[in-house]
C-alpha angles and dihedrals in degrees: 000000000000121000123229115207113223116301114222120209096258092045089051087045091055094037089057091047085057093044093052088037080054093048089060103044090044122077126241099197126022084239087062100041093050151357128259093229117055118171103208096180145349130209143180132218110198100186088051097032085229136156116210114194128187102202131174105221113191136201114209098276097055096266129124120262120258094234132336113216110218081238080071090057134082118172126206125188104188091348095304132106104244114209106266124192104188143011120199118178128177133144122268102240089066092052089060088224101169123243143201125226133174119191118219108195115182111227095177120137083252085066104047129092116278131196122293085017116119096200133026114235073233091068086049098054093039082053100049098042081051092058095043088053078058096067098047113090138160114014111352125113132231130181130172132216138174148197144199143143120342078355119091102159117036118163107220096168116357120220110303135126093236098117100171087058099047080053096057089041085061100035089055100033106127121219120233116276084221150353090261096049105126096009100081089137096063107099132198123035097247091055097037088054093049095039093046092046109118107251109198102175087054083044087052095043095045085046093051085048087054098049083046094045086049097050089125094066098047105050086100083060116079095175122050133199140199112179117185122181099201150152086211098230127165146182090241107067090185096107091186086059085047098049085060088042090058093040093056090044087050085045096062099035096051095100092053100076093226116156121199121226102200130188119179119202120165133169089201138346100060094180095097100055099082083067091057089050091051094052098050085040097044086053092041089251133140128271126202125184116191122183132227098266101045087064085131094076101061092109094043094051088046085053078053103067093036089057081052091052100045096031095055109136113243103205113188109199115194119198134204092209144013101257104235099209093094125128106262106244106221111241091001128088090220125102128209129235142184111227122213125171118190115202132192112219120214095246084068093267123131114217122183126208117213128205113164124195104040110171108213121171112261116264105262135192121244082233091179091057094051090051100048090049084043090048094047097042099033104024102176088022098076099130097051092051094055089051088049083058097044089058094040093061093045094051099052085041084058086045105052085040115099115260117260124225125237117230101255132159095207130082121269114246101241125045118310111190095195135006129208117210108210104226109167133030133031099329112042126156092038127124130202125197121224108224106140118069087237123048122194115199120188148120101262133056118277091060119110082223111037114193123195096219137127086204090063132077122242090245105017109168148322131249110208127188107229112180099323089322131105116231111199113201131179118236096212094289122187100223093035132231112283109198109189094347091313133109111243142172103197128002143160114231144231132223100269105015106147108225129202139200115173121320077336125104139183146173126223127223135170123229 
Protein backbone atom coordinates (compact mmCIF):
# COMPACT_ATOMS: atom_id res chain seq x y z
CA UNK A 1 0.00 0.00 0.00
CA UNK A 2 1.19 3.47 -0.73
CA UNK A 3 1.50 6.06 2.09
CA UNK A 4 0.09 9.57 1.85
CA UNK A 5 1.83 12.10 3.86
CA UNK A 6 -0.93 14.83 5.97
CA UNK A 7 -3.02 16.56 4.07
CA UNK A 8 -3.54 20.94 5.32
CA UNK A 9 -6.75 22.69 4.64
CA UNK A 10 -5.57 24.51 1.80
CA UNK A 11 -3.80 21.29 0.27
CA UNK A 12 -7.24 19.31 0.72
CA UNK A 13 -9.02 22.48 -0.83
CA UNK A 14 -6.74 22.32 -3.97
CA UNK A 15 -6.69 19.13 -4.06
CA UNK A 16 -10.81 19.14 -4.28
CA UNK A 17 -10.75 22.08 -7.26
CA UNK A 18 -8.38 19.40 -9.38
CA UNK A 19 -10.63 16.38 -8.46
CA UNK A 20 -13.83 18.16 -9.69
CA UNK A 21 -11.60 19.75 -12.72
CA UNK A 22 -10.85 16.00 -13.23
CA UNK A 23 -14.43 15.08 -13.05
CA UNK A 24 -15.15 17.45 -16.23
CA UNK A 25 -12.35 16.62 -18.55
CA UNK A 26 -12.85 12.89 -17.83
CA UNK A 27 -15.63 10.95 -19.40
CA UNK A 28 -18.49 9.14 -17.53
CA UNK A 29 -19.62 6.99 -20.24
CA UNK A 30 -17.21 5.74 -23.80
CA UNK A 31 -20.27 7.55 -25.93
CA UNK A 32 -19.25 10.81 -24.21
CA UNK A 33 -15.44 10.50 -24.35
CA UNK A 34 -15.44 9.73 -27.82
CA UNK A 35 -17.23 9.06 -31.05
CA UNK A 36 -17.95 5.54 -32.76
CA UNK A 37 -16.53 6.80 -36.38
CA UNK A 38 -13.38 8.09 -36.42
CA UNK A 39 -11.70 8.86 -40.08
CA UNK A 40 -7.34 8.43 -39.33
CA UNK A 41 -6.30 9.16 -42.67
CA UNK A 42 -7.57 9.67 -46.53
CA UNK A 43 -5.83 9.08 -49.62
CA UNK A 44 -6.21 9.26 -53.16
CA UNK A 45 -5.03 7.05 -55.90
CA UNK A 46 -5.13 9.07 -59.40
CA UNK A 47 -4.33 6.52 -61.62
CA UNK A 48 -7.03 4.49 -60.05
CA UNK A 49 -9.34 7.38 -59.13
CA UNK A 50 -9.49 5.77 -55.70
CA UNK A 51 -10.23 6.97 -52.12
CA UNK A 52 -8.51 5.13 -49.39
CA UNK A 53 -9.89 5.84 -46.03
CA UNK A 54 -8.36 4.56 -42.25
CA UNK A 55 -11.14 4.78 -40.21
CA UNK A 56 -11.72 3.70 -36.37
CA UNK A 57 -15.33 2.07 -36.31
CA UNK A 58 -16.68 1.47 -32.68
CA UNK A 59 -19.31 -0.76 -31.06
CA UNK A 60 -20.76 0.61 -28.13
CA UNK A 61 -18.25 -0.46 -25.81
CA UNK A 62 -15.15 1.18 -27.62
CA UNK A 63 -14.17 -1.88 -29.56
CA UNK A 64 -13.80 -2.26 -32.86
CA UNK A 65 -16.67 -3.76 -34.96
CA UNK A 66 -16.54 -7.12 -36.04
CA UNK A 67 -17.10 -6.20 -39.89
CA UNK A 68 -18.86 -2.89 -41.77
CA UNK A 69 -20.88 -3.84 -45.16
CA UNK A 70 -20.36 -0.98 -47.93
CA UNK A 71 -24.63 -0.86 -47.63
CA UNK A 72 -23.60 0.90 -43.86
CA UNK A 73 -21.69 3.44 -45.60
CA UNK A 74 -22.59 6.68 -47.30
CA UNK A 75 -19.82 8.87 -48.44
CA UNK A 76 -20.00 13.23 -48.98
CA UNK A 77 -17.33 15.30 -50.50
CA UNK A 78 -18.60 19.24 -49.83
CA UNK A 79 -22.27 17.92 -48.74
CA UNK A 80 -22.90 16.07 -51.95
CA UNK A 81 -22.90 12.22 -52.84
CA UNK A 82 -20.03 11.83 -55.34
CA UNK A 83 -20.56 8.68 -58.09
CA UNK A 84 -18.86 5.86 -56.70
CA UNK A 85 -18.12 2.66 -58.61
CA UNK A 86 -16.86 0.41 -56.11
CA UNK A 87 -16.40 -0.06 -52.20
CA UNK A 88 -13.96 -2.44 -50.93
CA UNK A 89 -13.45 -2.76 -46.62
CA UNK A 90 -11.35 -4.95 -44.83
CA UNK A 91 -9.29 -4.54 -41.62
CA UNK A 92 -6.29 -3.65 -41.67
CA UNK A 93 -4.70 -6.38 -40.17
CA UNK A 94 -5.70 -8.50 -43.05
CA UNK A 95 -4.40 -6.30 -45.28
CA UNK A 96 -1.34 -6.75 -43.82
CA UNK A 97 -0.73 -2.30 -44.02
CA UNK A 98 2.49 -1.85 -41.76
CA UNK A 99 2.47 0.09 -38.67
CA UNK A 100 4.75 1.95 -36.26
CA UNK A 101 4.62 1.67 -32.85
CA UNK A 102 6.81 3.08 -30.04
CA UNK A 103 6.36 1.89 -26.84
CA UNK A 104 6.59 4.45 -23.91
CA UNK A 105 6.99 2.20 -20.17
CA UNK A 106 7.13 4.37 -16.94
CA UNK A 107 10.06 3.21 -14.60
CA UNK A 108 9.54 5.72 -12.16
CA UNK A 109 9.72 4.77 -8.31
CA UNK A 110 5.15 5.34 -8.51
CA UNK A 111 5.21 2.64 -10.56
CA UNK A 112 7.37 0.22 -8.75
CA UNK A 113 6.29 -2.64 -6.19
CA UNK A 114 5.72 -1.56 -2.70
CA UNK A 115 5.49 -3.46 0.31
CA UNK A 116 2.51 -5.99 0.97
CA UNK A 117 1.88 -5.71 -3.11
CA UNK A 118 2.21 -8.98 -5.11
CA UNK A 119 2.73 -7.33 -8.45
CA UNK A 120 4.30 -3.50 -9.64
CA UNK A 121 2.08 -1.59 -11.69
CA UNK A 122 5.42 -1.80 -13.58
CA UNK A 123 4.91 -5.81 -14.16
CA UNK A 124 1.46 -4.92 -15.37
CA UNK A 125 2.42 -2.52 -17.85
CA UNK A 126 5.51 -4.64 -18.97
CA UNK A 127 2.83 -7.34 -19.34
CA UNK A 128 0.27 -5.48 -21.33
CA UNK A 129 2.75 -3.68 -23.81
CA UNK A 130 4.15 -7.61 -24.27
CA UNK A 131 1.02 -8.71 -25.28
CA UNK A 132 0.34 -5.84 -27.46
CA UNK A 133 4.28 -6.65 -29.44
CA UNK A 134 2.36 -10.08 -29.97
CA UNK A 135 0.14 -8.95 -31.93
CA UNK A 136 2.44 -6.99 -34.25
CA UNK A 137 3.87 -9.32 -37.59
CA UNK A 138 5.52 -8.62 -41.36
CA UNK A 139 6.57 -5.40 -41.88
CA UNK A 140 5.57 -3.28 -39.17
CA UNK A 141 7.89 -1.69 -36.77
CA UNK A 142 7.96 -1.59 -32.80
CA UNK A 143 10.58 0.27 -30.27
CA UNK A 144 10.46 0.70 -26.76
CA UNK A 145 11.41 3.26 -24.76
CA UNK A 146 11.21 4.26 -20.98
CA UNK A 147 11.45 6.87 -18.48
CA UNK A 148 11.93 7.53 -14.76
CA UNK A 149 13.36 9.58 -12.58
CA UNK A 150 16.34 12.03 -13.73
CA UNK A 151 15.72 9.92 -16.93
CA UNK A 152 13.33 11.09 -19.41
CA UNK A 153 14.55 8.99 -22.85
CA UNK A 154 15.88 5.39 -22.34
CA UNK A 155 16.10 2.90 -25.63
CA UNK A 156 14.97 -0.51 -24.49
CA UNK A 157 14.62 -2.08 -28.18
CA UNK A 158 15.32 0.40 -31.15
CA UNK A 159 13.15 0.29 -34.23
CA UNK A 160 13.20 -3.40 -35.84
CA UNK A 161 10.58 -5.89 -36.82
CA UNK A 162 12.01 -8.51 -34.69
CA UNK A 163 8.94 -8.94 -32.24
CA UNK A 164 9.90 -11.70 -30.53
CA UNK A 165 12.99 -9.77 -29.53
CA UNK A 166 11.34 -6.55 -28.52
CA UNK A 167 9.26 -9.17 -26.28
CA UNK A 168 12.05 -10.56 -24.60
CA UNK A 169 13.64 -6.68 -24.24
CA UNK A 170 10.31 -5.90 -22.12
CA UNK A 171 9.81 -9.37 -20.30
CA UNK A 172 13.21 -9.09 -18.99
CA UNK A 173 13.46 -5.33 -18.60
CA UNK A 174 14.61 -4.68 -14.85
CA UNK A 175 13.15 -1.69 -12.74
CA UNK A 176 15.41 0.69 -11.10
CA UNK A 177 16.87 -0.42 -7.36
CA UNK A 178 16.27 3.08 -6.50
CA UNK A 179 15.36 6.39 -7.49
CA UNK A 180 19.53 7.50 -7.60
CA UNK A 181 20.68 4.59 -9.66
CA UNK A 182 22.59 6.13 -12.68
CA UNK A 183 22.64 9.95 -11.27
CA UNK A 184 25.83 9.71 -8.64
CA UNK A 185 26.95 12.85 -9.82
CA UNK A 186 23.79 14.90 -8.63
CA UNK A 187 24.81 16.76 -4.94
CA UNK A 188 23.04 17.97 -2.69
CA UNK A 189 19.53 16.48 -1.69
CA UNK A 190 17.44 19.44 -2.89
CA UNK A 191 18.86 19.19 -6.11
CA UNK A 192 19.08 15.40 -6.23
CA UNK A 193 14.85 15.24 -5.28
CA UNK A 194 13.89 18.01 -8.18
CA UNK A 195 16.37 16.67 -10.72
CA UNK A 196 15.26 12.75 -10.02
CA UNK A 197 11.49 13.68 -10.17
CA UNK A 198 9.80 11.71 -13.22
CA UNK A 199 9.05 14.14 -15.77
CA UNK A 200 6.11 12.40 -18.53
CA UNK A 201 5.27 15.52 -20.98
CA UNK A 202 9.46 15.84 -21.67
CA UNK A 203 9.19 11.69 -21.99
CA UNK A 204 6.34 12.24 -24.54
CA UNK A 205 8.06 14.98 -26.32
CA UNK A 206 11.70 13.08 -26.50
CA UNK A 207 9.56 9.83 -27.68
CA UNK A 208 7.73 11.81 -30.44
CA UNK A 209 11.73 13.23 -31.55
CA UNK A 210 12.70 9.70 -31.78
CA UNK A 211 9.90 8.57 -33.81
CA UNK A 212 10.85 12.06 -36.09
CA UNK A 213 14.70 11.33 -36.05
CA UNK A 214 13.75 7.68 -37.20
CA UNK A 215 11.49 8.69 -40.03
CA UNK A 216 13.64 6.48 -42.46
CA UNK A 217 12.78 3.54 -40.97
CA UNK A 218 9.02 4.17 -40.74
CA UNK A 219 7.84 5.40 -44.68
CA UNK A 220 6.73 2.08 -45.09
CA UNK A 221 4.60 2.94 -42.24
CA UNK A 222 1.28 5.11 -43.10
CA UNK A 223 -0.14 4.99 -39.46
CA UNK A 224 1.91 5.85 -36.60
CA UNK A 225 1.60 5.09 -32.85
CA UNK A 226 2.86 6.28 -29.61
CA UNK A 227 1.43 4.36 -26.79
CA UNK A 228 2.35 5.58 -23.10
CA UNK A 229 1.04 3.74 -19.88
CA UNK A 230 1.49 6.89 -17.15
CA UNK A 231 0.38 8.74 -13.78
CA UNK A 232 1.48 12.21 -15.63
CA UNK A 233 3.61 13.58 -12.91
CA UNK A 234 6.02 16.31 -13.17
CA UNK A 235 8.47 18.29 -11.48
CA UNK A 236 6.44 21.36 -12.16
CA UNK A 237 3.40 21.07 -10.28
CA UNK A 238 2.08 24.34 -11.87
CA UNK A 239 -0.92 22.41 -14.49
CA UNK A 240 -1.68 25.58 -16.08
CA UNK A 241 2.50 25.71 -17.18
CA UNK A 242 2.01 22.42 -18.16
CA UNK A 243 -0.92 22.89 -20.07
CA UNK A 244 1.56 25.65 -22.52
CA UNK A 245 4.23 23.25 -22.33
CA UNK A 246 1.94 20.62 -23.96
CA UNK A 247 0.44 23.09 -26.35
CA UNK A 248 4.00 24.15 -27.84
CA UNK A 249 5.12 20.23 -28.01
CA UNK A 250 1.72 19.53 -29.86
CA UNK A 251 2.56 22.64 -31.87
CA UNK A 252 5.63 21.30 -33.33
CA UNK A 253 4.62 17.85 -33.72
CA UNK A 254 1.33 18.63 -35.58
CA UNK A 255 2.86 17.78 -39.38
CA UNK A 256 4.16 14.20 -38.22
CA UNK A 257 0.83 12.29 -38.14
CA UNK A 258 1.66 10.64 -34.58
CA UNK A 259 -1.26 9.55 -32.59
CA UNK A 260 -0.96 8.99 -28.92
CA UNK A 261 -2.38 5.98 -27.36
CA UNK A 262 -2.68 7.09 -23.45
CA UNK A 263 -3.52 5.10 -20.48
CA UNK A 264 -3.57 6.78 -17.09
CA UNK A 265 -3.19 4.78 -14.17
CA UNK A 266 -2.32 6.55 -10.55
CA UNK A 267 -2.30 5.21 -6.88
CA UNK A 268 -2.58 8.50 -5.76
CA UNK A 269 -2.16 12.38 -7.33
CA UNK A 270 -4.71 12.28 -9.99
CA UNK A 271 -3.97 16.18 -11.27
CA UNK A 272 -1.85 15.26 -13.87
CA UNK A 273 -4.05 12.93 -15.65
CA UNK A 274 -6.28 15.69 -17.77
CA UNK A 275 -2.80 16.34 -19.61
CA UNK A 276 -2.57 12.86 -20.55
CA UNK A 277 -6.14 13.07 -21.91
CA UNK A 278 -5.23 16.40 -24.07
CA UNK A 279 -2.48 14.97 -25.60
CA UNK A 280 -4.33 11.42 -26.93
CA UNK A 281 -7.37 13.72 -27.73
CA UNK A 282 -5.28 16.69 -29.41
CA UNK A 283 -3.58 13.73 -31.89
CA UNK A 284 -6.70 12.08 -32.32
CA UNK A 285 -5.60 9.57 -30.42
CA UNK A 286 -7.28 7.33 -27.60
CA UNK A 287 -7.43 8.01 -23.68
CA UNK A 288 -8.03 5.19 -20.77
CA UNK A 289 -8.35 5.89 -17.38
CA UNK A 290 -8.25 2.93 -15.05
CA UNK A 291 -8.74 3.31 -11.19
CA UNK A 292 -6.91 2.01 -8.40
CA UNK A 293 -8.87 -0.92 -7.83
CA UNK A 294 -9.27 -2.10 -11.17
CA UNK A 295 -5.36 -2.62 -11.22
CA UNK A 296 -6.09 -5.82 -12.45
CA UNK A 297 -6.93 -4.60 -15.92
CA UNK A 298 -3.73 -3.07 -16.92
CA UNK A 299 -3.02 -5.91 -19.46
CA UNK A 300 -6.82 -6.00 -20.91
CA UNK A 301 -6.98 -2.41 -21.52
CA UNK A 302 -3.26 -2.70 -23.26
CA UNK A 303 -5.02 -5.83 -25.67
CA UNK A 304 -7.54 -2.86 -26.23
CA UNK A 305 -5.63 -0.51 -27.99
CA UNK A 306 -3.73 -3.20 -29.96
CA UNK A 307 -7.15 -4.57 -31.24
CA UNK A 308 -7.64 -0.51 -32.32
CA UNK A 309 -4.50 -0.51 -34.05
CA UNK A 310 -4.83 -4.22 -36.15
CA UNK A 311 -8.91 -4.11 -36.57
CA UNK A 312 -8.95 -0.56 -38.34
CA UNK A 313 -11.29 -0.64 -41.24
CA UNK A 314 -9.41 0.00 -44.82
CA UNK A 315 -12.17 1.33 -47.03
CA UNK A 316 -11.24 1.64 -50.38
CA UNK A 317 -13.70 4.08 -52.15
CA UNK A 318 -13.51 4.03 -56.15
CA UNK A 319 -14.95 6.85 -58.04
CA UNK A 320 -16.32 7.26 -61.73
CA UNK A 321 -15.40 11.01 -61.83
CA UNK A 322 -13.59 13.53 -60.20
CA UNK A 323 -16.71 15.63 -58.16
CA UNK A 324 -16.33 19.06 -59.27
CA UNK A 325 -17.78 20.90 -56.03
CA UNK A 326 -14.38 21.30 -54.48
CA UNK A 327 -12.88 24.66 -53.16
CA UNK A 328 -10.61 25.96 -55.96
CA UNK A 329 -6.95 25.93 -54.54
CA UNK A 330 -5.25 29.33 -55.82
CA UNK A 331 -2.00 28.54 -58.15
CA UNK A 332 -2.58 24.88 -57.79
CA UNK A 333 -4.85 22.57 -59.99
CA UNK A 334 -5.92 20.89 -57.07
CA UNK A 335 -9.68 21.53 -55.09
CA UNK A 336 -10.41 21.18 -51.76
CA UNK A 337 -13.35 18.88 -49.93
CA UNK A 338 -14.64 18.22 -46.97
CA UNK A 339 -15.00 14.40 -46.43
CA UNK A 340 -17.99 12.80 -44.31
CA UNK A 341 -18.69 9.46 -44.13
CA UNK A 342 -22.08 8.37 -42.38
CA UNK A 343 -22.11 5.14 -41.22
CA UNK A 344 -24.96 2.94 -39.95
CA UNK A 345 -23.83 0.61 -36.66
CA UNK A 346 -25.08 -2.38 -36.26
CA UNK A 347 -27.16 -1.45 -32.84
CA UNK A 348 -29.44 0.90 -35.38
CA UNK A 349 -27.20 4.19 -34.70
CA UNK A 350 -25.96 6.18 -37.25
CA UNK A 351 -22.20 7.66 -36.55
CA UNK A 352 -20.37 10.17 -39.11
CA UNK A 353 -16.74 10.53 -39.55
CA UNK A 354 -15.58 13.61 -40.34
CA UNK A 355 -11.75 14.65 -42.50
CA UNK A 356 -11.70 17.99 -43.69
CA UNK A 357 -9.02 19.37 -46.46
CA UNK A 358 -8.76 16.65 -48.81
CA UNK A 359 -6.77 17.72 -51.83
CA UNK A 360 -8.07 15.97 -54.74
CA UNK A 361 -6.73 17.04 -58.85
CA UNK A 362 -9.48 19.56 -60.83
CA UNK A 363 -11.87 17.94 -63.02
CA UNK A 364 -10.48 18.27 -66.28
CA UNK A 365 -11.82 17.69 -70.10
CA UNK A 366 -10.26 15.01 -72.34
CA UNK A 367 -9.84 18.22 -74.90
CA UNK A 368 -7.96 15.73 -77.86
CA UNK A 369 -10.94 13.43 -77.93
CA UNK A 370 -13.36 16.18 -78.45
CA UNK A 371 -11.42 17.38 -81.16
CA UNK A 372 -10.97 14.69 -82.77
CA UNK A 373 -15.17 13.87 -82.51
CA UNK A 374 -15.57 17.65 -83.37
CA UNK A 375 -13.06 17.24 -86.29
CA UNK A 376 -14.75 14.07 -87.64
CA UNK A 377 -18.62 15.36 -87.18
CA UNK A 378 -17.97 19.64 -87.92
CA UNK A 379 -15.29 19.74 -89.69
CA UNK A 380 -15.03 23.17 -90.40
CA UNK A 381 -17.24 23.87 -87.28
CA UNK A 382 -14.82 23.32 -84.84
CA UNK A 383 -15.24 26.16 -83.03
CA UNK A 384 -19.16 25.85 -82.58
CA UNK A 385 -18.86 22.29 -81.36
CA UNK A 386 -16.60 23.09 -78.82
CA UNK A 387 -18.98 25.82 -77.64
CA UNK A 388 -21.84 23.18 -77.78
CA UNK A 389 -19.47 21.22 -75.15
CA UNK A 390 -18.59 24.18 -73.01
CA UNK A 391 -22.36 24.72 -72.34
CA UNK A 392 -23.01 21.32 -72.03
CA UNK A 393 -20.64 20.90 -69.05
CA UNK A 394 -21.94 24.08 -67.31
CA UNK A 395 -25.10 23.23 -67.57
CA UNK A 396 -24.90 19.28 -65.85
CA UNK A 397 -22.29 21.02 -63.09
CA UNK A 398 -25.53 23.60 -62.28
CA UNK A 399 -27.50 20.73 -62.31
CA UNK A 400 -25.74 18.24 -59.84
CA UNK A 401 -25.19 21.24 -57.75
CA UNK A 402 -28.04 21.75 -54.46
CA UNK A 403 -30.73 24.14 -55.06
CA UNK A 404 -30.33 27.40 -53.65
CA UNK A 405 -32.87 29.13 -51.92
CA UNK A 406 -34.06 32.29 -52.78
CA UNK A 407 -34.22 34.81 -50.06
CA UNK A 408 -38.05 34.88 -49.33
CA UNK A 409 -40.03 36.04 -46.26
CA UNK A 410 -43.14 33.64 -46.89
CA UNK A 411 -43.57 30.29 -46.08
CA UNK A 412 -42.57 27.49 -48.61
CA UNK A 413 -45.60 25.46 -49.95
CA UNK A 414 -44.70 21.93 -48.71
CA UNK A 415 -43.34 21.04 -44.92
CA UNK A 416 -40.19 23.26 -43.45
CA UNK A 417 -38.78 21.66 -40.12
CA UNK A 418 -36.79 24.78 -39.08
CA UNK A 419 -36.49 28.20 -40.35
CA UNK A 420 -33.04 30.97 -40.04
CA UNK A 421 -33.84 34.83 -39.89
CA UNK A 422 -31.22 36.50 -41.33
CA UNK A 423 -30.43 39.60 -38.65
CA UNK A 424 -27.35 41.03 -39.44
CA UNK A 425 -25.39 41.45 -42.74
CA UNK A 426 -26.41 41.88 -46.19
CA UNK A 427 -28.90 40.37 -46.13
CA UNK A 428 -30.89 41.04 -43.02
CA UNK A 429 -34.35 40.65 -42.68
CA UNK A 430 -34.36 37.67 -44.75
CA UNK A 431 -35.72 34.21 -43.78
CA UNK A 432 -34.95 30.93 -45.15
CA UNK A 433 -37.08 27.83 -44.65
CA UNK A 434 -35.36 24.26 -43.77
CA UNK A 435 -36.85 21.80 -45.74
CA UNK A 436 -33.85 19.29 -46.91
CA UNK A 437 -32.21 17.07 -44.24
CA UNK A 438 -28.86 18.66 -45.21
CA UNK A 439 -28.35 22.36 -45.56
CA UNK A 440 -25.51 23.73 -47.15
CA UNK A 441 -24.76 27.62 -46.27
CA UNK A 442 -22.07 29.48 -48.18
CA UNK A 443 -21.07 32.73 -50.71
CA UNK A 444 -21.08 31.03 -54.09
CA UNK A 445 -24.00 28.80 -56.19
CA UNK A 446 -24.33 25.15 -55.37
CA UNK A 447 -25.15 25.98 -51.70
CA UNK A 448 -29.05 25.33 -50.28
CA UNK A 449 -28.38 29.01 -48.57
CA UNK A 450 -26.38 31.23 -50.87
CA UNK A 451 -24.99 34.41 -49.15
CA UNK A 452 -23.71 37.17 -50.95
CA UNK A 453 -20.67 37.94 -48.43
CA UNK A 454 -17.12 38.35 -48.65
CA UNK A 455 -17.02 37.33 -44.95
CA UNK A 456 -18.43 33.94 -45.87
CA UNK A 457 -16.89 31.04 -47.37
CA UNK A 458 -17.78 29.97 -50.04
CA UNK A 459 -18.90 26.97 -48.48
CA UNK A 460 -19.16 27.83 -44.72
CA UNK A 461 -20.94 25.21 -43.04
CA UNK A 462 -23.98 22.45 -43.11
CA UNK A 463 -27.11 22.28 -41.23
CA UNK A 464 -28.25 18.46 -40.83
CA UNK A 465 -31.79 17.08 -39.31
CA UNK A 466 -30.90 14.42 -36.74
CA UNK A 467 -33.90 12.96 -35.21
CA UNK A 468 -36.01 16.08 -35.02
CA UNK A 469 -32.79 18.11 -34.14
CA UNK A 470 -30.80 20.36 -36.14
CA UNK A 471 -26.49 19.60 -36.19
CA UNK A 472 -24.54 22.70 -37.37
CA UNK A 473 -21.24 21.92 -38.60
CA UNK A 474 -18.56 24.10 -40.02
CA UNK A 475 -17.15 23.22 -43.63
CA UNK A 476 -13.26 24.57 -42.92
CA UNK A 477 -14.20 28.12 -42.92
CA UNK A 478 -11.92 30.55 -42.76
CA UNK A 479 -13.68 32.98 -40.08
CA UNK A 480 -15.14 30.08 -38.11
CA UNK A 481 -18.66 29.35 -36.89
CA UNK A 482 -19.59 31.48 -33.68
CA UNK A 483 -22.81 29.79 -31.80
CA UNK A 484 -23.93 32.04 -29.19
CA UNK A 485 -21.11 33.98 -29.32
CA UNK A 486 -18.62 30.51 -29.29
CA UNK A 487 -16.63 28.99 -31.76
CA UNK A 488 -17.68 26.00 -32.46
CA UNK A 489 -17.12 23.01 -35.00
CA UNK A 490 -20.23 20.94 -34.56
CA UNK A 491 -23.11 21.60 -32.43
CA UNK A 492 -26.46 20.79 -31.93
CA UNK A 493 -28.75 23.82 -31.61
CA UNK A 494 -31.45 25.45 -29.47
CA UNK A 495 -34.54 27.11 -30.32
CA UNK A 496 -33.23 30.90 -30.63
CA UNK A 497 -29.13 30.62 -30.85
CA UNK A 498 -28.14 33.14 -32.82
CA UNK A 499 -25.62 31.82 -35.19
CA UNK A 500 -22.65 33.88 -37.34
CA UNK A 501 -20.70 33.42 -40.05
CA UNK A 502 -18.85 36.20 -40.99
CA UNK A 503 -20.36 39.67 -40.81
CA UNK A 504 -23.48 37.39 -41.14
CA UNK A 505 -25.77 36.53 -38.39
CA UNK A 506 -28.78 34.43 -37.80
CA UNK A 507 -31.01 33.18 -35.45
CA UNK A 508 -32.25 29.88 -35.32
CA UNK A 509 -35.43 28.95 -34.71
CA UNK A 510 -37.53 25.40 -34.93
CA UNK A 511 -40.93 25.10 -36.70
Amino acid sequence: MRLRAPVTKRALSSLMLLVMLASLLAPSTFADAEKRVLIDIVGYEPSTKTLTINADILDTSGEPMPKVEPSDLEILLNGQVPEITDIQIETAEKAQEPVAVCILLNASSGYQQQAGEAHSTFDQEKEGASRLIKTLSGNDKVAVLRYREGQAHEVVYAWASNFNQAKDEVDNNKAPQGPEEGNEQIQGAQAKQKTLAPESLTAIDKAMNYMVENADKLSQARRKYLIIMSDGKNRETDVSKLQNKLKDMLERYSDQSIRVYAIGFTADDPKYLPLLQNVANSTGGVYRRIETDKFINIPGVWDSLARRIKKQFIIKVTLKDLPSNGDPIKGKDEMKYNLVMKTKLKDGATEEGVYNDIRLPSPSINWKNILKWAGIVVGSLLGVGLLIVLIVFVVRRKGSAAPVQEARNEKPEGPHRGRLMVIAGPMAGTEFYLVDDVTTIGRIKGNTVVIPDPSVSSRHAALKIDQMRYEIADLNSQNKVLVNGQQVHKVFLKDGDRVKLGDTEFQFWLK
